[in-house]
C-alpha positions in Angstrom: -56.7 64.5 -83.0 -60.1 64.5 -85.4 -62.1 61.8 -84.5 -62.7 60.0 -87.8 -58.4 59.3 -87.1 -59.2 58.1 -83.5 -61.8 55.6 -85.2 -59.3 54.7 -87.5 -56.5 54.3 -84.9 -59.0 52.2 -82.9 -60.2 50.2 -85.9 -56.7 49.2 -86.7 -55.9 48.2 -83.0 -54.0 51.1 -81.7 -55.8 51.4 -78.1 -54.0 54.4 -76.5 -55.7 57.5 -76.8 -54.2 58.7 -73.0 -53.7 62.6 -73.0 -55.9 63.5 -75.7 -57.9 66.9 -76.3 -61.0 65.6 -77.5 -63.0 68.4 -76.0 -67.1 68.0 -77.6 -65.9 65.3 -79.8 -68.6 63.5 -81.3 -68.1 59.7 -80.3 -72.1 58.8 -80.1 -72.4 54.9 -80.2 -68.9 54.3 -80.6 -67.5 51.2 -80.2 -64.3 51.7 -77.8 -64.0 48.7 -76.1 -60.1 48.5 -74.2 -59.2 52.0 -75.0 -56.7 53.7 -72.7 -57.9 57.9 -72.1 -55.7 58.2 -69.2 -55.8 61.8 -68.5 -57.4 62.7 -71.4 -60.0 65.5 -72.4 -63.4 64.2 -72.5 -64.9 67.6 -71.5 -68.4 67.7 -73.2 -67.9 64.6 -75.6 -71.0 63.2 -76.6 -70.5 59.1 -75.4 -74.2 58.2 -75.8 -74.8 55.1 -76.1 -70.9 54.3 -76.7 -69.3 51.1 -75.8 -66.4 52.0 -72.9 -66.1 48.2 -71.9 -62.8 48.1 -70.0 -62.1 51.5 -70.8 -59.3 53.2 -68.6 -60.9 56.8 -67.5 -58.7 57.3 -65.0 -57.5 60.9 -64.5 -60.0 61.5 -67.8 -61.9 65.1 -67.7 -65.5 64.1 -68.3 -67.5 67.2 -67.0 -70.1 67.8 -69.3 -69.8 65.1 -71.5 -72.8 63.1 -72.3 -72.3 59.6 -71.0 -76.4 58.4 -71.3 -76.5 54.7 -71.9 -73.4 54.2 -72.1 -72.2 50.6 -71.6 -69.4 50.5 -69.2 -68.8 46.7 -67.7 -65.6 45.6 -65.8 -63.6 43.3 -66.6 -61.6 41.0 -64.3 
């Protein structure tokens, strides 16, 4: 999937994105707040600054990816 879909996906309140290749994908203070990536390829995205409050990363393939200030808080 190209990300500018995945934004637009998001945008219109589609929230799982589990099982994805998005392998270097360019998410850089994106706002993905309740987004499922259940197993999904993350290898070497850029998450900079991105907003992964409640996020499920479970199973998700992060090595290499770029996850500096990244805001991440759980939810209860």
């Amino acid at each position: 999937m190209e990300i500018d879909e995945l934004l637009r996906q998001y945008a219109r309140g589609e929230r799982n994105f589990s099982g994805l290749y998005l392998h270097e994908a360019h998410l850089l203070e994106a706002n993905l707040e309740g987004a499922n990536f259940f197993e999904a390829d993350l290898t070497g995205a850029n998450l900079s600054r991105a907003n992964l409050s409640r996020v499920n990363l479970t199973k998700a393939n992060l090595s290499g990816a770029n996850l500096i200030g990244v805001v991440r808080l759980v939810g209860h």
